[in-house]
N, C-alpha and C positions, 0 to 999 in steps of 0.2 A: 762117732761121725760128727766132722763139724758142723754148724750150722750156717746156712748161707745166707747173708743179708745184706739189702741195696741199701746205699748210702746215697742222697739225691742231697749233695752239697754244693754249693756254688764253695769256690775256693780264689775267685779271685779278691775277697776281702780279707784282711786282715781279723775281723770277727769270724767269717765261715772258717780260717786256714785255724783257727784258734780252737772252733768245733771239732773240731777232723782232731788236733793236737790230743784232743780231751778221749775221742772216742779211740783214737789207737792206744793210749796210753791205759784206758780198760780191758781193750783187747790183751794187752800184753802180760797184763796181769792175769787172768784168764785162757787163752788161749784155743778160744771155743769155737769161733767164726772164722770162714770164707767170704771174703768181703770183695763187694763189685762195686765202684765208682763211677757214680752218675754225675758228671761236675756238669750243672747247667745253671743259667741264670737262674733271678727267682721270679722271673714274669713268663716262663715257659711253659707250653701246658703238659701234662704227665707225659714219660714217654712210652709208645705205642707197646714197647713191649711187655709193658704191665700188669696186660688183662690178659695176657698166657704165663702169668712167670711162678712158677713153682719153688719159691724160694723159701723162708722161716720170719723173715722180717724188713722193714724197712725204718729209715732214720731218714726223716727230710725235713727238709730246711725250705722248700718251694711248696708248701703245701696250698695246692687250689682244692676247689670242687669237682675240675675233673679227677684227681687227685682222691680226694675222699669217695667220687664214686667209684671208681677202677678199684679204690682197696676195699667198701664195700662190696662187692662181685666176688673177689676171690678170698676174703676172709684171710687175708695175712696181715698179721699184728703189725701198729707204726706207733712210732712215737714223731711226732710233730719237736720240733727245733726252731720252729717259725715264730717271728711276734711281731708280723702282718696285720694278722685278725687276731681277734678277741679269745677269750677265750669260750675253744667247745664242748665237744663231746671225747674228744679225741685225747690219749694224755699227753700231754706238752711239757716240757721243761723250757725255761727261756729266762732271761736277764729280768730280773724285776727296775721295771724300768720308772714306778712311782720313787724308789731308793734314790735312782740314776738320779731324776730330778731334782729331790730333795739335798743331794748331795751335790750337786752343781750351785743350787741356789745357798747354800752354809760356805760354799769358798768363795765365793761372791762376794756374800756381806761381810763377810771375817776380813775382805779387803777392804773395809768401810764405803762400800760402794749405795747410796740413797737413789738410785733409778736402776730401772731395770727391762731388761726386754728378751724375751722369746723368738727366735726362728726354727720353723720346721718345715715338716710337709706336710701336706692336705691329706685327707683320709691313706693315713698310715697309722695303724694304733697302736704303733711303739712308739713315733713320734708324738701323737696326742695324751698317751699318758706321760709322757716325760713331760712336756709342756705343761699341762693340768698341773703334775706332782710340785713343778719347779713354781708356778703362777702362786700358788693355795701356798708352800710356805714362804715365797715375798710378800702376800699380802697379808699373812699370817703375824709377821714384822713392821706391818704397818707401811709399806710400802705400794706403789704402785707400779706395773708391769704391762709392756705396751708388749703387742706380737703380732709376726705377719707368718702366714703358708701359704704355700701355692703346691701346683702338683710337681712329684719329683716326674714320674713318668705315663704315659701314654697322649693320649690327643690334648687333653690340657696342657703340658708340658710347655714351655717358651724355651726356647731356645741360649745361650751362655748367655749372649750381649743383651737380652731383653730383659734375661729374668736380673742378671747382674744391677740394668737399670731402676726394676722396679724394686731390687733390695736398697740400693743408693738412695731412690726417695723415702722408700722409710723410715732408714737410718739419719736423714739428712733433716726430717723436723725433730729427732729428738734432742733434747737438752743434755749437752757434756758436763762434767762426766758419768756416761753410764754403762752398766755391764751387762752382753747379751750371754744368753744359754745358746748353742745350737744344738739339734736335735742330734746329728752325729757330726765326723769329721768333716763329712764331703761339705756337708751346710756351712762349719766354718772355716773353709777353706772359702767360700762363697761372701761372708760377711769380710772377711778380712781384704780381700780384694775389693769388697765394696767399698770400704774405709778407706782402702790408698785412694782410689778414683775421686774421694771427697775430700782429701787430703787432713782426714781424720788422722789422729796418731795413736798407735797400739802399742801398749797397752794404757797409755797415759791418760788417754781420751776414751776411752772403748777398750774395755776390757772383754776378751773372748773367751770362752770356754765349750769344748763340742765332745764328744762323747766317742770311744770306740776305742783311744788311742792307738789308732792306725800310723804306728811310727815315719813311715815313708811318705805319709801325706801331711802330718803335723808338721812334718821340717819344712816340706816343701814351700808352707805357708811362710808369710813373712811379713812380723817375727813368727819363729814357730809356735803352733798352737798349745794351750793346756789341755787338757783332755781326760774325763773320768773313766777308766777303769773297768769296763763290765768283766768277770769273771766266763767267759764263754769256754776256756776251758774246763772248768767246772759242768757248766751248762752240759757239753759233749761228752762227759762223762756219765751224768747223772742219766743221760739219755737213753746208753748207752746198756747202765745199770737196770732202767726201767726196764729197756725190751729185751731185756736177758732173761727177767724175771715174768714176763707176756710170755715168752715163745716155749716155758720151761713152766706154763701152765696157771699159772698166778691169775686166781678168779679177780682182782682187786689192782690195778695201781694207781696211785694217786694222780687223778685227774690233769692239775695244774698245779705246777713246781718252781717256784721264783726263787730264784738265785743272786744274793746280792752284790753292788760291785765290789773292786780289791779297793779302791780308792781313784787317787789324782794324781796325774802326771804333769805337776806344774811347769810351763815353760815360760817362755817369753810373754805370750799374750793376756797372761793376768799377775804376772811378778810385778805386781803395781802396791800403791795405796790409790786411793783415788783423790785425786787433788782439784780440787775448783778452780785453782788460781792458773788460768792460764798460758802466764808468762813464769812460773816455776814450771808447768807440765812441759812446755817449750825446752826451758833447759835443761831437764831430767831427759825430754828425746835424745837433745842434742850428745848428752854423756852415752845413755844408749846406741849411740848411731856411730859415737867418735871415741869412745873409751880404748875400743882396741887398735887405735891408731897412735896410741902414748897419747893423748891430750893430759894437761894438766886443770885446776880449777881456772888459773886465770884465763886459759886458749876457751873452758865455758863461759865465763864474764864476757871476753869479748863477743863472743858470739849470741849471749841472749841481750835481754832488753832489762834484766835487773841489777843490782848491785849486789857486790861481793856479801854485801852482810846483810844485803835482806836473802838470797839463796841460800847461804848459813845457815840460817833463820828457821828458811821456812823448809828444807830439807831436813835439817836437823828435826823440826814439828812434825813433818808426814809419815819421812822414814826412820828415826830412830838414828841414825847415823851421818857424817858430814859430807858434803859431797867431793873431799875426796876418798872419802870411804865408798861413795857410793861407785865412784870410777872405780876400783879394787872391786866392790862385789861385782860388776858387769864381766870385767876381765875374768877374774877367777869363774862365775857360771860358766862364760865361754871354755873356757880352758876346761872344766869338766867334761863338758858337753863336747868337744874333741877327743879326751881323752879314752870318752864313752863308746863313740863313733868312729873314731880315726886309731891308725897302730903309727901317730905319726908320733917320732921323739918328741920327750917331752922338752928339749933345747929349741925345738921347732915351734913346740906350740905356743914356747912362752915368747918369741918374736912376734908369731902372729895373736895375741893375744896384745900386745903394745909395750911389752917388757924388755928394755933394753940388753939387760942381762941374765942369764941365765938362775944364776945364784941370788940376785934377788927376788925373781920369779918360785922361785921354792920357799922362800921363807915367808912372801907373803901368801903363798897357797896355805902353808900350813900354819900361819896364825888367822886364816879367816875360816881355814877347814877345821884346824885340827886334829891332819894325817900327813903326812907325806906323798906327795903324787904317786910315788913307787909301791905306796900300799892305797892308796886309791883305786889307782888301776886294779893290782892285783885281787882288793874282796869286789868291785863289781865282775871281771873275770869268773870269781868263783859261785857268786849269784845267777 
């Protein structure tokens, strides 16, 4: 007989949909459960039918106190998925979120970045260990680390345009250039709006990096966000394993279980070095911003405020390459990043990409890739 178990997931994030991924993908392999889908937020309180429910087990992701008392009552095994609260008594599996930090703050400085800053939210202790984790190894480097919170929800909350405001003056006494952590997606999708409003430039000036790599919210940002990796499918599995091993009698499971992330989903918002010089940072936007409109170096000369051979110069010093190498790397990222996203031909992309022609659009894909777009496409396809 199978066993029946509540699943209390919110599924409208990207991290939750990513739980659920992990936990059916055990299921399948096993084939042991009857599974009931509780999708609620994670500020909802337990639902009512709880303290009659005659079920094997449950898996949540919203775990309160009404929550731990209703499953205290009826003595059916959970495993917590939540990293809310600290941790309890309860076993949990969750993102090890000191890693998260740690691993935000090393792609940071590996971009030569000397300032630095934190955004999260206020009593959230996923946000505050990632913060802690990321603070302790900048100053570990001998750096310093400014940071601001506020609450994501309930009566403290402010509202978009207020709280938008109070993240703009924070941002607005720091000293450029420097790179903030956010605690997950939504936070920088919040900073980076803050920076346009101050007509800060990203990644040039402010480098971003936020957590979750919530595909559909990364892009939305502009440019799109970088973003570290948590393993949550993992997470949903592990979870998954744990209460298979409770309801099948298991005197013993391991309390608290941190799972670390995959990595970094580099985008736009920290494809930087970090440059002090102003009027380079200026005309490295401007290739950013006009690359795939065909510009050439001189269409940049005209447009910034330096000379041909001091941007030589000093592109050549930051990035490693010339700036019109650097117009080719912007075109080609984009062109990937289409090809990633879009089923548009790759004759189309190379137009919009600023390539006059089609055939030399492939030749410089494949001396700066070193693949061919047609097998580009095809192994992330098969990824």
């Amino acid at each position: 007989m199978k066993r029946h178990v509540a699943l209390i997931i919110e599924t409208s994030s990207a991290y939750g949909r990513d739980l659920m991924s992990g936990i059916v993908k055990y299921m399948r392999m096993h084939d042991e459960w009857s599974v009931f889908l509780e999708q609620r937020d994670l500020w909802k309180q337990p639902p009512a039918w709880l303290k009659d429910w005659q079920g094997d087990g449950i898996i949540s992701r919203a775990t309160t106190p009404g929550l731990i008392e209703a499953i205290g009552k009826n003595g059916v095994p959970l495993v917590e998925v939540t990293d809310r609260r600290g941790d309890g008594d309860l076993p949990q599996v969750r993102s090890d979120d000191e890693a998260i930090g740690s691993m935000a703050a090393a792609h940071l400085i590996d971009r030569g970045f000397r300032r630095f800053a934190y955004c999260g939210f206020r009593n959230e202790a996923w946000s505050e260990r990632r913060g802690d984790s990321f603070i302790r190894r900048i100053e570990d480097e001998g750096f310093v680390c400014s940071h601001y919170t506020s609450a994501w929800h309930g009566r403290g909350a402010r509202t978009w345009e207020a709280e938008q405001r109070h993240i703009a003056t924070w941002l607005g006494r720091l000293e450029t250039p420097f790179a903030v952590m956010t605690c997950n997606d939504v936070r920088g999708q919040h900073v980076i709006d803050a920076c346009s409003k101050l007509g800060l430039s990203v990644p040039e000036q402010v480098a971003v990096i936020g957590v979750d790599n919530d595909e559909l919210l990364c892009r939305v940002c502009s440019p799109p966000l970088s973003s570290v990796i948590p393993n949550a499918e993992a997470v949903g599995f592990r979870a998954a394993e744990s209460l298979a091993q409770l309801m099948n009698g298991a005197s013993h499971v391991q309390t608290s279980q941190l799972i670390p992330p995959v990595g970094i989903a580099t985008r736009q918002s920290t494809d930087v070095v970090a440059i002090d010089d102003k009027e380079v940072a200026a005309a490295l936007r401007y290739i950013r911003e006009h690359a795939c409109l065909g510009v050439n170096v001189e269409d940049v000369v005209r447009n910034s405020s330096v000379s041909r051979s001091t941007l030589e110069r000093q592109v050549r010093k930051h990035l490693g390459r010339t700036p019109q190498e650097e117009i080719r790397h912007v075109q080609i990222k984009r062109a990937q990043e289409l090809m990633l996203t879009t089923d548009l031909p790759a004759e189309q992309i190379a137009t919009l990409c600023g390539f006059e022609y089609p055939e030399y659009f492939y030749t410089v894909f494949k001396r700066v890739t070193g693949t061919t777009t047609t097998k580009f496409r095809g192994n992330a396809r098969i990824q």
